[in-house]
TIGUNU-917202 format. One line per field, with one value per atom (N, C-alpha, C, O): residue in one letter; y, x, z; atom name. Coordinates in steps of 0.1 Angstrom, whole numbers, padded with zeros to 4 digits, always signed. Layout:
N
resn = [A; ...]
north = [Y; ...]
east = [X; ...]
up = [Z; ...]
name = [CA; ...]
This chain:
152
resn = [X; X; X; X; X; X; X; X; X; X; X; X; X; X; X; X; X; X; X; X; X; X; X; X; X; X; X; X; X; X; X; X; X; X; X; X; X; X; X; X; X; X; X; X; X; X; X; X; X; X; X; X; X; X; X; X; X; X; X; X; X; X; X; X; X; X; X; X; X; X; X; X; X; X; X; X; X; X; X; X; X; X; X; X; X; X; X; X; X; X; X; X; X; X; X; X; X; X; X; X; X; X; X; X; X; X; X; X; X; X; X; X; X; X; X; X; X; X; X; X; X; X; X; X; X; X; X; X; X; X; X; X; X; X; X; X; X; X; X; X; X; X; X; X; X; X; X; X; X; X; X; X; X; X; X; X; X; X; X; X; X; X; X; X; X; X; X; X; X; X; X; X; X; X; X; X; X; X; X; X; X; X; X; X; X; X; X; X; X; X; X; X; X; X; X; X; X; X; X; X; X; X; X; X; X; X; X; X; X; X; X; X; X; X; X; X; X; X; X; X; X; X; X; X; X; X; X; X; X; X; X; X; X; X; X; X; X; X; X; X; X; X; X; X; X; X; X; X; X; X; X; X; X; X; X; X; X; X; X; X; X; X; X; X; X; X; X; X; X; X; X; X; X; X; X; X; X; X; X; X; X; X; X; X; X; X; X; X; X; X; X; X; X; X; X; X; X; X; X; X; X; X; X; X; X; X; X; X; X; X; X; X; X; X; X; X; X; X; X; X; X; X; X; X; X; X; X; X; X; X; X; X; X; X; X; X; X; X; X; X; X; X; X; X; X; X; X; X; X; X; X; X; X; X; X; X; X; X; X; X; X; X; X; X; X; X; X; X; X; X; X; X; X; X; X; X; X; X; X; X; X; X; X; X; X; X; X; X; X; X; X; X; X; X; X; X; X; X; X; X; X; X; X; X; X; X; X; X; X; X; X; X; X; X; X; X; X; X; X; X; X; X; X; X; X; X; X; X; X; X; X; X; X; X; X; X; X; X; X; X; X; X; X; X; X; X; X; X; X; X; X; X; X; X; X; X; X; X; X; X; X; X; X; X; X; X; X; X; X; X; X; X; X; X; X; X; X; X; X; X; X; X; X; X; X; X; X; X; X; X; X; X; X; X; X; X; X; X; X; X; X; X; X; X; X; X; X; X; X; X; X; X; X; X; X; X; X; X; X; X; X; X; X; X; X; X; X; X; X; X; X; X; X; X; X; X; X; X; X; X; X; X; X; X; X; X; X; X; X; X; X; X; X; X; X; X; X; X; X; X; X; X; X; X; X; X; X; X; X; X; X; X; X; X; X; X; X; X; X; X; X; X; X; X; X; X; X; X; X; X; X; X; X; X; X; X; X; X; X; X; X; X; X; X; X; X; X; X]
north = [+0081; +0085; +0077; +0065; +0084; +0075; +0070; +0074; +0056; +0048; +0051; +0048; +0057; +0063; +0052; +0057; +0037; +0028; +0022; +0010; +0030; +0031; +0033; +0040; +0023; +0023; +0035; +0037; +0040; +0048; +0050; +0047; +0054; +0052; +0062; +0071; +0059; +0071; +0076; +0073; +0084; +0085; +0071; +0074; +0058; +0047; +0043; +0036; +0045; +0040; +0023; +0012; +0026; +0016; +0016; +0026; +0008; +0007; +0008; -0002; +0022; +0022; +0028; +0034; +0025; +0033; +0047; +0049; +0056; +0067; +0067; +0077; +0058; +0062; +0053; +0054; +0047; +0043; +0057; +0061; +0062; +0078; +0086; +0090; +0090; +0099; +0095; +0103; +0084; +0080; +0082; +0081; +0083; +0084; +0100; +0104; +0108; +0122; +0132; +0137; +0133; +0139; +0157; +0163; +0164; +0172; +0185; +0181; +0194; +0200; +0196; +0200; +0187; +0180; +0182; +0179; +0187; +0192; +0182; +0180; +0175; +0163; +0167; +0171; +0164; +0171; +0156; +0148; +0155; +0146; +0146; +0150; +0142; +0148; +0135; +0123; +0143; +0135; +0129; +0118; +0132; +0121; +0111; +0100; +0111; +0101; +0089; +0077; +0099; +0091; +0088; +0078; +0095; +0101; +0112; +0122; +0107; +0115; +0116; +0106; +0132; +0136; +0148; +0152; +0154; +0170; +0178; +0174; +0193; +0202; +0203; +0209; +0199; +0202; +0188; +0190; +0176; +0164; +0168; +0169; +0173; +0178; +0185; +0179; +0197; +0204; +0200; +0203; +0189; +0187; +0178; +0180; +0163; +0156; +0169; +0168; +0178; +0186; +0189; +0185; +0197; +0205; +0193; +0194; +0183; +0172; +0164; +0161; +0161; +0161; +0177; +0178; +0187; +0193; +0207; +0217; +0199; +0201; +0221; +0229; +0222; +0235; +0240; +0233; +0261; +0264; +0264; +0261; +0268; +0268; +0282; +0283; +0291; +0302; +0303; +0311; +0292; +0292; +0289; +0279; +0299; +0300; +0289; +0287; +0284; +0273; +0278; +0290; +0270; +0273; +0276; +0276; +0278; +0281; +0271; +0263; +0274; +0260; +0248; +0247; +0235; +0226; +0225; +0214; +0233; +0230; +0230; +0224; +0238; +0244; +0226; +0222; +0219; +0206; +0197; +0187; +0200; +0189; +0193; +0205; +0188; +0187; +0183; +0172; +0195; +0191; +0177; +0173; +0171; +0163; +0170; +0180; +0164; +0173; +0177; +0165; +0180; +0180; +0175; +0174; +0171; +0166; +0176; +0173; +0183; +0191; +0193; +0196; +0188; +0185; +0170; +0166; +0164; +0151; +0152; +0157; +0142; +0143; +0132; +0126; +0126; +0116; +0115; +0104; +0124; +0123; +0113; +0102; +0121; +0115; +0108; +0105; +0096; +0084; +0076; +0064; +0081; +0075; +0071; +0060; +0082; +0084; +0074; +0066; +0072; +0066; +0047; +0037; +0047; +0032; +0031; +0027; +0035; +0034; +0032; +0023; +0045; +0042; +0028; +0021; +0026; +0015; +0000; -0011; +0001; -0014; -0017; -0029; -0011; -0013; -0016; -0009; -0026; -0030; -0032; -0028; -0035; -0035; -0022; -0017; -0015; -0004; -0001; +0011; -0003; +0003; +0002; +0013; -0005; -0001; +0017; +0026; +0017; +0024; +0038; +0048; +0034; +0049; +0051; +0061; +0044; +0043; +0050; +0059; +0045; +0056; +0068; +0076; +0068; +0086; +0092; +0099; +0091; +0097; +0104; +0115; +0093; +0097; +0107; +0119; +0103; +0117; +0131; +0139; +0131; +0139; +0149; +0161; +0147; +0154; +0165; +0164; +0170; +0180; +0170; +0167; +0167; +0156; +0141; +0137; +0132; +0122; +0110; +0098; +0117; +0107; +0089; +0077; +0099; +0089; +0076; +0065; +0082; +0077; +0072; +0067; +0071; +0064; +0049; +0038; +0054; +0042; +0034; +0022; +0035; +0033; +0027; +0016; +0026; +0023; +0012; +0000; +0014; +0007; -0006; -0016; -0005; -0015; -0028; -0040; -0018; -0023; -0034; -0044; -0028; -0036; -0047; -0054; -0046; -0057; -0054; -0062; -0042; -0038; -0026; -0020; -0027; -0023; -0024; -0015; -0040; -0047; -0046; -0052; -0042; -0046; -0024; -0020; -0018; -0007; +0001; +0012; -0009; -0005; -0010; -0005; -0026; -0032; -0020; -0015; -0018; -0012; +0004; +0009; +0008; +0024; +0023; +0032; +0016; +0016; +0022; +0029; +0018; +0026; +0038; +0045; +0042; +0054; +0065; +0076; +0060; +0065; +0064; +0069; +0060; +0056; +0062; +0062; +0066; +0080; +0089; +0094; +0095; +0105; +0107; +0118; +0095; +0095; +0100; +0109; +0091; +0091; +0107; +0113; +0112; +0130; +0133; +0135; +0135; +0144; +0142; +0151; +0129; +0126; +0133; +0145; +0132; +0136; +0148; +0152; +0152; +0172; +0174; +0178; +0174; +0176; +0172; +0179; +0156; +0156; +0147; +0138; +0144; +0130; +0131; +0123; +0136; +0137; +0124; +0114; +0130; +0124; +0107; +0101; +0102; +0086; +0080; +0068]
east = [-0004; -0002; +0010; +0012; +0016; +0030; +0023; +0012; +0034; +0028; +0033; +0044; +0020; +0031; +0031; +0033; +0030; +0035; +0045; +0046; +0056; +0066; +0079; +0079; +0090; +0095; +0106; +0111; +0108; +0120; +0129; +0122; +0139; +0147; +0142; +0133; +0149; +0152; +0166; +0176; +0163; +0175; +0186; +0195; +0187; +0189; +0193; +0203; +0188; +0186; +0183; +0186; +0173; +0161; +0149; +0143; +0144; +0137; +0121; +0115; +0113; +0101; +0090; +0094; +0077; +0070; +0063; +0059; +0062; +0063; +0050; +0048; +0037; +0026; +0032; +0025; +0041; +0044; +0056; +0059; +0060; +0066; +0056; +0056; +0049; +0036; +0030; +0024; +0031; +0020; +0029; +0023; +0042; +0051; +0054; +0062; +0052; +0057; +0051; +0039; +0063; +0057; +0059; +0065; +0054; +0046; +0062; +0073; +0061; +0071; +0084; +0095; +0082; +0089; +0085; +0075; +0096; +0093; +0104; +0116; +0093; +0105; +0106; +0096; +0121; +0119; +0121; +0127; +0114; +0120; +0129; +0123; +0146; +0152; +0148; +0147; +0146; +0134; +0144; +0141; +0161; +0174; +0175; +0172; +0180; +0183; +0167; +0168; +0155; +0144; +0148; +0143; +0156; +0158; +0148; +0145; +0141; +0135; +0141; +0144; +0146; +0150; +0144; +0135; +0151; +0153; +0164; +0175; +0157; +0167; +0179; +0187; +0183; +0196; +0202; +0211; +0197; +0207; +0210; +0222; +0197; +0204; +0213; +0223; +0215; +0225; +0240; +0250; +0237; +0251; +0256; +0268; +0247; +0255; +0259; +0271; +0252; +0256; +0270; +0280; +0275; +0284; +0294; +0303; +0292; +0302; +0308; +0319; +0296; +0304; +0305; +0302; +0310; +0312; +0302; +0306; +0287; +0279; +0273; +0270; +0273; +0272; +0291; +0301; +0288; +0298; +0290; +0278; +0304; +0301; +0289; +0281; +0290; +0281; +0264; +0255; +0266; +0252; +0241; +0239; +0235; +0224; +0209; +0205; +0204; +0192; +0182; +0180; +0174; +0168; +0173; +0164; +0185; +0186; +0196; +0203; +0195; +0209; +0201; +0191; +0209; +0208; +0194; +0188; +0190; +0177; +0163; +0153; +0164; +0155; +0155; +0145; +0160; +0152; +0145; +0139; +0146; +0139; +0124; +0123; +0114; +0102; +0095; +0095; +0089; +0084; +0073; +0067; +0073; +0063; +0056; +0061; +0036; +0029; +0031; +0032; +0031; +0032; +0022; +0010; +0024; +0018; +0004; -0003; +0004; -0009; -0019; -0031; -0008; -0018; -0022; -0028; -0019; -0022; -0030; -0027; -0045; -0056; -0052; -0063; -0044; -0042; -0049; -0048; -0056; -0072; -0086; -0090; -0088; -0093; -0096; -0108; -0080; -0078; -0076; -0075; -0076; -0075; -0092; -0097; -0098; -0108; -0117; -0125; -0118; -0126; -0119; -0125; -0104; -0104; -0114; -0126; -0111; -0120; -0138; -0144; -0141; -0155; -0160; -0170; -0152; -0156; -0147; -0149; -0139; -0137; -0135; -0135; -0133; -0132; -0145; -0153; -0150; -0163; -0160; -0169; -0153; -0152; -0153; -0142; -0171; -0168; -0162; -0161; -0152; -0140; -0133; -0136; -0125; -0115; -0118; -0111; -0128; -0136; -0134; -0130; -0139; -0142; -0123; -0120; -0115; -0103; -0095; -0088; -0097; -0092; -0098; -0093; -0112; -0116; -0119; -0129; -0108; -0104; -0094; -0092; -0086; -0068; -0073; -0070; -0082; -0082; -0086; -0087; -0091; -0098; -0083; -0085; -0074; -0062; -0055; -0059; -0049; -0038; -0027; -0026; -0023; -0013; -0010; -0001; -0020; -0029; -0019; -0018; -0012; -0004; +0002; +0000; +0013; +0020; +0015; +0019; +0000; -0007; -0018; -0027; -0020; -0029; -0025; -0031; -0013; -0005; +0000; +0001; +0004; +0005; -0005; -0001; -0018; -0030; -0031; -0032; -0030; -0036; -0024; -0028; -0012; -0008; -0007; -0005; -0011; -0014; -0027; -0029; -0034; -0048; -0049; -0059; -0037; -0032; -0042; -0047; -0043; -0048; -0043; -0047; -0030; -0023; -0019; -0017; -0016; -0015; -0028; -0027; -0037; -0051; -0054; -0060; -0050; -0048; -0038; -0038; -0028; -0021; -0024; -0021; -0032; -0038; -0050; -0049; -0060; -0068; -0065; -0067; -0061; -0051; -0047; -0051; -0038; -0029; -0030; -0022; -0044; -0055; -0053; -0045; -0057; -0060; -0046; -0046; -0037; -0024; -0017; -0006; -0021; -0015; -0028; -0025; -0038; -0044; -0040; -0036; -0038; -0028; -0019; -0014; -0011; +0005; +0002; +0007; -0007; -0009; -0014; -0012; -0020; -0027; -0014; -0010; -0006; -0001; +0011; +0017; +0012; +0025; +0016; +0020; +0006; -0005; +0001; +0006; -0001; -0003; +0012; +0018; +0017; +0034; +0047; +0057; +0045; +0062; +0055; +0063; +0046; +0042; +0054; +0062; +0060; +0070; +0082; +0087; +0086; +0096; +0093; +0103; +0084; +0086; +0081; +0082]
up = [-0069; -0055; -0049; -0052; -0040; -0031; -0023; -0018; -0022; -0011; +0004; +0008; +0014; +0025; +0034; +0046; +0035; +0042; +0037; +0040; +0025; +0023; +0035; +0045; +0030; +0045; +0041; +0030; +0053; +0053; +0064; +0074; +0067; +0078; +0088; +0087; +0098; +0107; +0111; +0105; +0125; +0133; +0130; +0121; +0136; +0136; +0128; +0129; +0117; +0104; +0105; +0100; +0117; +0114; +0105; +0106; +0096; +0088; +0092; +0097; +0090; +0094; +0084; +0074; +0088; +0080; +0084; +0095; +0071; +0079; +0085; +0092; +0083; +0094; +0110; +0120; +0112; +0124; +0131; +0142; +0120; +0125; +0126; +0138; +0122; +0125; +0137; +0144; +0140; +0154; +0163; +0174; +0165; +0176; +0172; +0180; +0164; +0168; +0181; +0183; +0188; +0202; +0201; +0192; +0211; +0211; +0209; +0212; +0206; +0205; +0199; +0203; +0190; +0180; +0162; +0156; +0158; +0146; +0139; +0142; +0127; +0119; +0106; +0100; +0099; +0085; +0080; +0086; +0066; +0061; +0044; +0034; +0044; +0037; +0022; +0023; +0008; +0001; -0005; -0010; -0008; -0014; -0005; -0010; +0009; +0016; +0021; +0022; +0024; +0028; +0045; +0050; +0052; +0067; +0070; +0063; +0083; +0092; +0101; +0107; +0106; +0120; +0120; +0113; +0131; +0133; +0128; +0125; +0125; +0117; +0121; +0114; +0132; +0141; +0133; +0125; +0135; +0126; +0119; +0117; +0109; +0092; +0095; +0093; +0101; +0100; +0103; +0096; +0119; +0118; +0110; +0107; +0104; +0095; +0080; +0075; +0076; +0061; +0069; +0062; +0082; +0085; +0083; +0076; +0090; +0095; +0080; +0079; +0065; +0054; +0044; +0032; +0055; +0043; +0031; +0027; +0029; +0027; +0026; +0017; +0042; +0047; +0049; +0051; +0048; +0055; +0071; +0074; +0083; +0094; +0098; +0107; +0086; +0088; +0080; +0081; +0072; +0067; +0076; +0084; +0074; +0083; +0079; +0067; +0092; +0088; +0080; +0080; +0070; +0062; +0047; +0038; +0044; +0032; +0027; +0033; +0012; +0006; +0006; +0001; +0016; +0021; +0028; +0026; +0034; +0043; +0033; +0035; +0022; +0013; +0010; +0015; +0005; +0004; +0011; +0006; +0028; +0037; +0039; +0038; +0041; +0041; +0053; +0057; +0058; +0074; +0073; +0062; +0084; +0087; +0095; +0100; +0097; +0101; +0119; +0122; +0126; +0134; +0145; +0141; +0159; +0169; +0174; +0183; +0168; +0168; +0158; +0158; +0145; +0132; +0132; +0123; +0139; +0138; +0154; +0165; +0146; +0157; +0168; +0169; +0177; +0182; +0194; +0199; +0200; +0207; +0200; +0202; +0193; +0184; +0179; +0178; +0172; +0169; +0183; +0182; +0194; +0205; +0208; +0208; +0212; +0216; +0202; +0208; +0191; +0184; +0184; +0179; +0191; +0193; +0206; +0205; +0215; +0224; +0228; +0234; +0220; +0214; +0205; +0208; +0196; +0189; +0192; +0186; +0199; +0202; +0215; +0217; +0227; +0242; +0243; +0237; +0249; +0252; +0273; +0279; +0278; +0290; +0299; +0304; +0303; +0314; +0318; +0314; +0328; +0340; +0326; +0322; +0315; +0306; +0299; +0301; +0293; +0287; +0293; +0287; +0313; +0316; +0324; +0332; +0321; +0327; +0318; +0321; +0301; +0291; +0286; +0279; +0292; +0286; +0296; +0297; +0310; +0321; +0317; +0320; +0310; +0307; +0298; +0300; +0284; +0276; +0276; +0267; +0294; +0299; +0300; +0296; +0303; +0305; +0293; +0281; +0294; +0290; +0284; +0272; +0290; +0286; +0288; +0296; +0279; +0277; +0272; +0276; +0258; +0254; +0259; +0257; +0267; +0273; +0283; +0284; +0293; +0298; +0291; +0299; +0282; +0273; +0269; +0267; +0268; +0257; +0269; +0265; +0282; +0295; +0299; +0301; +0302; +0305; +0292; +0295; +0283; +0275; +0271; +0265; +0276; +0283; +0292; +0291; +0303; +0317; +0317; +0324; +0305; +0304; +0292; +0291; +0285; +0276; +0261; +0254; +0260; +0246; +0235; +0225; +0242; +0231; +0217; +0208; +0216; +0204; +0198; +0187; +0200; +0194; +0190; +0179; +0195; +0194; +0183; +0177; +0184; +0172; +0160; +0150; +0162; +0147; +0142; +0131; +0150; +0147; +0142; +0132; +0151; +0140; +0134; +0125; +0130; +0117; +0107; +0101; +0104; +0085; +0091; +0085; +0101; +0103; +0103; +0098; +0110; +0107; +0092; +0091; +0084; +0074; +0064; +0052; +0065; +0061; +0061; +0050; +0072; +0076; +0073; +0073; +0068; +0062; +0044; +0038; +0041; +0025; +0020; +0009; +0032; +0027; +0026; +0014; +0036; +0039; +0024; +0017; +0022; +0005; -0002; -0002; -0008; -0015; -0019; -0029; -0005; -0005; -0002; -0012; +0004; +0006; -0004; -0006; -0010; -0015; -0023; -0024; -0029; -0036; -0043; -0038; -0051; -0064; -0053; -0058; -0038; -0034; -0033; -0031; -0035; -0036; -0050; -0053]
name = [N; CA; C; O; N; CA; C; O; N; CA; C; O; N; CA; C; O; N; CA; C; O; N; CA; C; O; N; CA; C; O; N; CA; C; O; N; CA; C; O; N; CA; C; O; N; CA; C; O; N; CA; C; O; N; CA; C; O; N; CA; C; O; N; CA; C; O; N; CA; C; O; N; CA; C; O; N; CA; C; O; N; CA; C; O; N; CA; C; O; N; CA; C; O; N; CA; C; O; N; CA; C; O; N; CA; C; O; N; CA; C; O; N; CA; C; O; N; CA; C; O; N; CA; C; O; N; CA; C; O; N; CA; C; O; N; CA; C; O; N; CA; C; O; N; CA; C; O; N; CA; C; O; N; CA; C; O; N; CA; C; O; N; CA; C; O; N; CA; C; O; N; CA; C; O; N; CA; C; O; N; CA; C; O; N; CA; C; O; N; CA; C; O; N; CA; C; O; N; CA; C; O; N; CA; C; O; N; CA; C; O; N; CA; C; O; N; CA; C; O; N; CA; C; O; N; CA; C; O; N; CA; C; O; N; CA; C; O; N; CA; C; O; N; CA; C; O; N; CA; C; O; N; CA; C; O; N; CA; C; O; N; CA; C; O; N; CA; C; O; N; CA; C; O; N; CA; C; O; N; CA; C; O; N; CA; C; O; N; CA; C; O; N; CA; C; O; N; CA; C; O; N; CA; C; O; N; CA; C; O; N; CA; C; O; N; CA; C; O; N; CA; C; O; N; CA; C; O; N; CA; C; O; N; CA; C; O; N; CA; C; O; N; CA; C; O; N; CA; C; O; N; CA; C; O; N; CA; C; O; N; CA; C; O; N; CA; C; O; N; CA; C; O; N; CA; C; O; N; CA; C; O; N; CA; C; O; N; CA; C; O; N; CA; C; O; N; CA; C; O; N; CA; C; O; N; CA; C; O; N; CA; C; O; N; CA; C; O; N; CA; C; O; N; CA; C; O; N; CA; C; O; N; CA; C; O; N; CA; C; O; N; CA; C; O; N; CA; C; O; N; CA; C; O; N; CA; C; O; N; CA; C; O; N; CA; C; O; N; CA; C; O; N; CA; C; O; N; CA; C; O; N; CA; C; O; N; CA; C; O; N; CA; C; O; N; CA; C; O; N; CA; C; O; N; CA; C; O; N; CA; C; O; N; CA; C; O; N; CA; C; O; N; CA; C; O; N; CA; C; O; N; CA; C; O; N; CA; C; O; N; CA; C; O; N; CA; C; O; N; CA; C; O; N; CA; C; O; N; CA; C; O; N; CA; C; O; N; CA; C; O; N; CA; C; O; N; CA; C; O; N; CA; C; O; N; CA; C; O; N; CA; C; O; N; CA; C; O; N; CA; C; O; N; CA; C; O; N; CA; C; O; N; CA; C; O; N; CA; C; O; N; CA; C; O; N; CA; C; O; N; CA; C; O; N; CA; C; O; N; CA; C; O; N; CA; C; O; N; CA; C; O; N; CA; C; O; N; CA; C; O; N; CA; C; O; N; CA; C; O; N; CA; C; O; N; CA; C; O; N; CA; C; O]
């Protein structure tokens, strides 16, 4: 099996792992990952870095050629991040008012950003991200499993 806290770049070409990309993909964001370079963006990068060396004509349409090798990542609706929120909370917030302050926030529509906000403010973020981690990085290893094991 691939190791998916294998690092791989991004945008930046900052060096990350892809369950710390999985935990930051936001909601109407679709990420491909291209399996020669080990770059995660969006289809629009790919496209313009292929156009910009060359790669693509100006008329090749998305999806085919060039795109036929990038590999979606799961998306922000395939990934439970209620969930993994809601089970840090249950099992390690021990402070009431913290407790009923973050499953107020997951009470919402759009929870994310105020979660991670809250959980800030209250100085348990860092303990939030130690404790997810496994769990993001499950999520990362299924998805190599089932998606691209061959690419690492």
């Amino acid at each position: 099996m691939a190791n998916a806290g294998e690092t791989i770049h991004d945008d930046d070409n900052k060096m990350m792992p892809l369950s710390d990309i999985l935990r930051m993909i936001g909601k109407d964001t679709w990420l491909f990952l291209c399996p020669e370079t080990k770059v995660v963006n969006t289809v629009d990068y790919f496209y313009r870095k292929a156009k910009e060396s060359g790669e693509i004509n100006f008329d090749e349409k998305i999806g085919t050629g060039f795109f036929e090798k990038l590999i979606r990542l799961p998306s922000y609706e395939e990934i439970d991040h209620k969930g993994i929120m809601s089970f840090y909370v249950k099992e390690c917030v021990e402070e009431k008012e913290y407790r009923q302050k973050l499953f107020y926030i997951l009470r919402n529509h759009d929870y994310m950003d105020k979660f991670i906000d809250a959980l800030k403010e209250l100085n348990l973020y860092d303990e939030y991200l130690m404790v997810t981690v496994d769990l993001y990085i499950q999520i990362a290893e299924e998805w190599v499993e089932e998606k691209c094991a061959s690419v690492f």
